[in-house]
N, C-alpha and C positions, 0 to 999 in steps of 0.2 A: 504494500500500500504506500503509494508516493502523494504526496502535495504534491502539487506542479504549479499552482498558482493560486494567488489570490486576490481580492479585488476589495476595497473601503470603501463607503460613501457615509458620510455621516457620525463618522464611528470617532469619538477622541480628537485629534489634530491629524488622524491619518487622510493622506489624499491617494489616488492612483492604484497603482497596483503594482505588484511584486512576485517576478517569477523563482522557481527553485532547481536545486538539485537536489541529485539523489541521496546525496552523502550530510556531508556537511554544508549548512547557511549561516553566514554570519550577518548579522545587523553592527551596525559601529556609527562613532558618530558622541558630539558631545553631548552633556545631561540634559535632559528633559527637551529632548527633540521627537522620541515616539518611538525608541528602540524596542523598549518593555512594550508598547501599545500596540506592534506590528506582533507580537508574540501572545499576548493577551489575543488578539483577533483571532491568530491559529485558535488559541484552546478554545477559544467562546463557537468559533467555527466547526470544532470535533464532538464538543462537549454541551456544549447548548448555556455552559456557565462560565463563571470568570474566574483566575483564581486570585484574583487582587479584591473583589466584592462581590457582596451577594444580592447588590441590585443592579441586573443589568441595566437600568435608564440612566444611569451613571454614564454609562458608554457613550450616550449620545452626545454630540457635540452643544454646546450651548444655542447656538441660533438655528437646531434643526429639529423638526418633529419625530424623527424614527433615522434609525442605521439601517443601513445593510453592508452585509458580509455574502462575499462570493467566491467560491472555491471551484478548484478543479484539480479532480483527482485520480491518482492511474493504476490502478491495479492488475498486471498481464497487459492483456493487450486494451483491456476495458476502463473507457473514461467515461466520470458523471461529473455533472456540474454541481453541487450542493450551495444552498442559500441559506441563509439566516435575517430576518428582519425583525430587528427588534424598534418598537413605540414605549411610550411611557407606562403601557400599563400591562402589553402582552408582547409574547413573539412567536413567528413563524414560519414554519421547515419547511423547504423544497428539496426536491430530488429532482435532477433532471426537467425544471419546470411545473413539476408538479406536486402539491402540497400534499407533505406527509405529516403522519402523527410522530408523537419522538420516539416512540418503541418502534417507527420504523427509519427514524432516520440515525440515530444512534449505530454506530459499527461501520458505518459510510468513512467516518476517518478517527482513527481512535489515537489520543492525543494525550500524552505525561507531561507533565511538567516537575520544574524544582525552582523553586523561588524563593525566598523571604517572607514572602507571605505565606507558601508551604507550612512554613516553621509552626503553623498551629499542630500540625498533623503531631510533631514532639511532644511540644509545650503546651497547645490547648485541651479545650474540654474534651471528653469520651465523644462527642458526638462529631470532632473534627478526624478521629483515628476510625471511628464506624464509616464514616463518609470515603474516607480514604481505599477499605480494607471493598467497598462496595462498588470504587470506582472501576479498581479492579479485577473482581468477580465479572461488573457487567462485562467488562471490555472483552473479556474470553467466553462468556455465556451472555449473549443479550437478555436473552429472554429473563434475567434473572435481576432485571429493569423492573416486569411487571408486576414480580413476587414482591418486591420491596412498597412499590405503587400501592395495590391490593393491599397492604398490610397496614400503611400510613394512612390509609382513605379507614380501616375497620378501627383501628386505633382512635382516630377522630370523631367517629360515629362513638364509641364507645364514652369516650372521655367526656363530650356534650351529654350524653345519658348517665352518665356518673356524675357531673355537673347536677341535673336537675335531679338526681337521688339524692345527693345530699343536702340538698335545699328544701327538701320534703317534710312531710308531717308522716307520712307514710313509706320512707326508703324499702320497706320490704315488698311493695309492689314492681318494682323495676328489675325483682330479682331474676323471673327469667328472660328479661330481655337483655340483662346484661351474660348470662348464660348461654346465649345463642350468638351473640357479640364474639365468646369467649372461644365457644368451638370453631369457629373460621380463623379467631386467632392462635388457636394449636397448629393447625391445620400451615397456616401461612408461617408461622414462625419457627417450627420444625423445620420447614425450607430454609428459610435466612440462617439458622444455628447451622446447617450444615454445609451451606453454600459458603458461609464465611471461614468455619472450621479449616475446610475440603482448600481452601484458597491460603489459609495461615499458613496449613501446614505444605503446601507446594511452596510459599514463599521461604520456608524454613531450609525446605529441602535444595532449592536455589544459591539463599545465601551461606549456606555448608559449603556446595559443590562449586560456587565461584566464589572463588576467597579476592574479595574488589578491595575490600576493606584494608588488607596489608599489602597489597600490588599499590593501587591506588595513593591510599593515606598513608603507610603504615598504622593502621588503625588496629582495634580490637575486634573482635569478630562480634557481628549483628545477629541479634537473634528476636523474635517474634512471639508471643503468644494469646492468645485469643481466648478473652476471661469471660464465660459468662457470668451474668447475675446470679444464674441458680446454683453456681460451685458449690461443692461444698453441701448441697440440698438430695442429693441423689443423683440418680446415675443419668449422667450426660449422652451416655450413647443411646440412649433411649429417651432421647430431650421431649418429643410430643408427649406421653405418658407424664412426664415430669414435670414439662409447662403448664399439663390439665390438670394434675392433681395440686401445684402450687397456686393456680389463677381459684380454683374452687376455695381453698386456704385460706388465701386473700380476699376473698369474693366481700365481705363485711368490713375489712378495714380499706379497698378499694372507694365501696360506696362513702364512708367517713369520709376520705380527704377529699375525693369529687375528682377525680382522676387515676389512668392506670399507673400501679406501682412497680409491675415486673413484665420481661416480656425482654426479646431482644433490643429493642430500641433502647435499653437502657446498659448493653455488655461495652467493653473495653479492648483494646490491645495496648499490652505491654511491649515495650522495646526495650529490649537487654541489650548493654555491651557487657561482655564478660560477666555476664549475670548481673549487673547492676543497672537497675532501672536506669535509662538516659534523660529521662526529661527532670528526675530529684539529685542524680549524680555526675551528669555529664558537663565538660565545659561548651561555652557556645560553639568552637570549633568541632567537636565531639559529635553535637547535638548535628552540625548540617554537614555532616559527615555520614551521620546514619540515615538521616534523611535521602540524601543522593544514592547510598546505598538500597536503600528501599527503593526508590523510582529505578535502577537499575535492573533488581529483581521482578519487579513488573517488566520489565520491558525481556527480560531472559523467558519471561515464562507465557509472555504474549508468543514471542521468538519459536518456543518449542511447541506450542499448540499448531498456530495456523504457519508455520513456516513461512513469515514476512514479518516484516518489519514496519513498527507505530512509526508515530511521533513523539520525539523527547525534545521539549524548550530546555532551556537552562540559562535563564535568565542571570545576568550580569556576571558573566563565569568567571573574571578576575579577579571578583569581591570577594570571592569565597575559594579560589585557587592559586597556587603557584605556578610557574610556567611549570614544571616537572610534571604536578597533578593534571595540569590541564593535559599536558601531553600521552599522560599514561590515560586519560579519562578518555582524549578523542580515538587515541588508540583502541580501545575496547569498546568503544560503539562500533567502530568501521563498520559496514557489514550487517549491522544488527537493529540498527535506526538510523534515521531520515532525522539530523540533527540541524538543532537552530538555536541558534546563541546568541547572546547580546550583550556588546562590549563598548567602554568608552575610550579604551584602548587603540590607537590606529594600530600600534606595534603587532598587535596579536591578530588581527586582520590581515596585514603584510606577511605574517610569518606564516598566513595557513592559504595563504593565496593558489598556491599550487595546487590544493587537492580540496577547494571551498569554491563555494558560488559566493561572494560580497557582496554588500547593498551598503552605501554611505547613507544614513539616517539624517534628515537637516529639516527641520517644519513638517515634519509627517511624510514628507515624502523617503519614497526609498529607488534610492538610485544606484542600478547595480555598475560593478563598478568594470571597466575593460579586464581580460586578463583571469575573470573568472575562470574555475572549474566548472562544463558543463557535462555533467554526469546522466542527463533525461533528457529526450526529447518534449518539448513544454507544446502541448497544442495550441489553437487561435483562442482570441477572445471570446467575451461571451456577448450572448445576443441578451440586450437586457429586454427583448421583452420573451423573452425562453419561459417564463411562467407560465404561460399557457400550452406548451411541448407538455407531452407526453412521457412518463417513465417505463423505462423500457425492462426496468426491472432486474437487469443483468448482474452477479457478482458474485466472485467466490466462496467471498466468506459471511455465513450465514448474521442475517440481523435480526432485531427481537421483532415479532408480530403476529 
């Protein structure tokens, strides 16, 4: 799976459009010209979200009503155009001209990042490392998009009716409808306990078998584990029996608070270096060290699944590297992602000149620069008014729907 191109209107201070390679893309260019922001569009373009915020109307430019985002993308010998239009209050997926829902457009271009803004996946709350461990699972299992959908839509129904039980004169009449709430959430959340488990532990088995961490850092070795709520409660291989006999348990001090109390939306992952949790004993260097090493392992175990290669951003890679790291880091993507980086560094531009496609960043524009690496052939433009085309539906590797 290649990016080959992409197209802004409206999007930040981005203007124009930007073509790629196959290997390595560099952005450069001094602060606050739109380096981050042409990197931001990839992920919002793969991902449908941002990883700098979580309200895409941010993105818009101040004097416009709505962005669009235009991709082109090449898989074998198979090109689709993919759109994004985001307004202030909604947005909306094409394929090929034609509006899809996100459980189908999702898997079209499947995109990693590692940023500073990452850093919550470390340091923030449980529901930044669930988010993370989820982004993941989809990318190799789409369909596993709608299990999570389904279960956030029954959770919500549930919590509004635990809401008005406990504002009752009567909370024991709501009891079997919060009962029948409860059995779709067995049902649904036995999936998600073993879809993210089934993903931990691939990612475990990854970061054993590629030792990045002392090539790379000389670092400590990474390791992952994936905590449920109910530890400790009974036997986890059997989590649906466990989650119904726990959610029944709870069923009376649920209604009390007026919201659910257990349930996957409330599990964890731990990040060990050397057994020592990283985010209470790590230094900051430590901490986005393990960080990059996890976006790595995603992208090994994208790698070994459908045998192609994501996309991996690595937004302002001299902030957080040495030339030596960055050398041993481009090294070990060769081959295995479609990289794109973002430096304010000309030096480190000049020095990858031979085997990179460049783009000089200046007022949102990106101007590639002579002399690149061109590693893909980049098709024609797009026809803006292709929304009314037809999907042709083509591609090899399967999306959620």
């Amino acid at each position: 799976m290649l990016l080959t191109r992409i197209e802004a209107s409206g999007f930040r201070n981005l203007e124009g459009f930007a073509q790629f390679g196959s290997g390595l893309n560099i952005f450069y260019g001094d602060n606050a010209q739109g380096k981050t922001n042409w990197l931001e569009a990839i992920y919002i373009l793969g991902n449908t979200k941002s990883f700098r915020t979580s309200q895409l109307r941010e993105c818009i430019a101040f004097d416009q009503q709505q962005a669009v985002l235009r991709g082109e993308t090449l898989r074998g010998s198979t090109t689709k155009q993919i759109q994004l239009l985001i307004a202030e209050d909604s947005k909306q997926l094409f394929i090929n001209g034609k509006r899809e829902a996100l459980t189908r457009y999702l898997g079209n271009l499947d995109v990693f990042a590692f940023s500073l803004e990452e850093m919550d996946v470390i340091r923030g709350e449980p529901g930044q490392r669930r988010r993370f461990i989820d982004r993941g699972a989809v990318a190799v299992s789409p369909r596993f998009l709608n299990t999570l959908s389904r279960y956030n839509q029954v959770i919500k129904q549930k919590n509004r009716l635990l809401g008005e039980a406990s504002q009752s004169d009567n909370p024991a009449q709501y009891i079997s409808q919060v009962e029948a709430w409860n059995e779709q959430l067995v049902e649904l959340g036995a999936a998600i306990h073993d879809q993210r488990a089934s993903y931990v532990e691939r990612m475990n088995q990854v970061l054993d078998q590629n030792d990045h961490g002392r090539a790379i850092f000389g670092a400590e070795r990474i390791t992952v584990r994936y905590r449920s709520q109910l530890e400790g409660k009974g036997d986890l291989d059997n989590y649906a029996d466990l989650f119904g006999e726990r959610l029944a348990l709870r069923l009376t001090a649920e209604i009390a608070a007026g919201h659910s109390l257990i349930g996957p939306h409330r599990d964890d992952l731990e990040i060990m270096s050397d057994g020592r949790e990283v985010s209470r004993y790590g230094s900051a260097g430590q901490q986005r060290s393990a960080l990059l090493l996890l976006d790595l392992a995603q992208v090994s175990i994208y790698n070994s699944i459908y045998e192609e290669s994501p996309v991996l951003l690595i937004d302002d890679i001299d902030a957080e590297l040495d030339r030596g790291r960055i050398e041993a880091l481009l090294s070990e993507l060769e081959g295995r992602a479609q990289t794109f980086v973002s430096t304010s560094r000309r030096a480190i531009a000049n020095r990858y000149r031979d085997r990179a496609q460049t783009h000089r960043v200046e007022r949102g524009q990106a101007v590639r620069e002579t002399g690149s690496y061109d590693g893909v052939f980049v098709g024609a433009g797009f026809d803006n008014d292709a929304i009314d085309q037809a999907d042709d539906g083509s591609m090899s590797k399967p999306t959620a729907g």
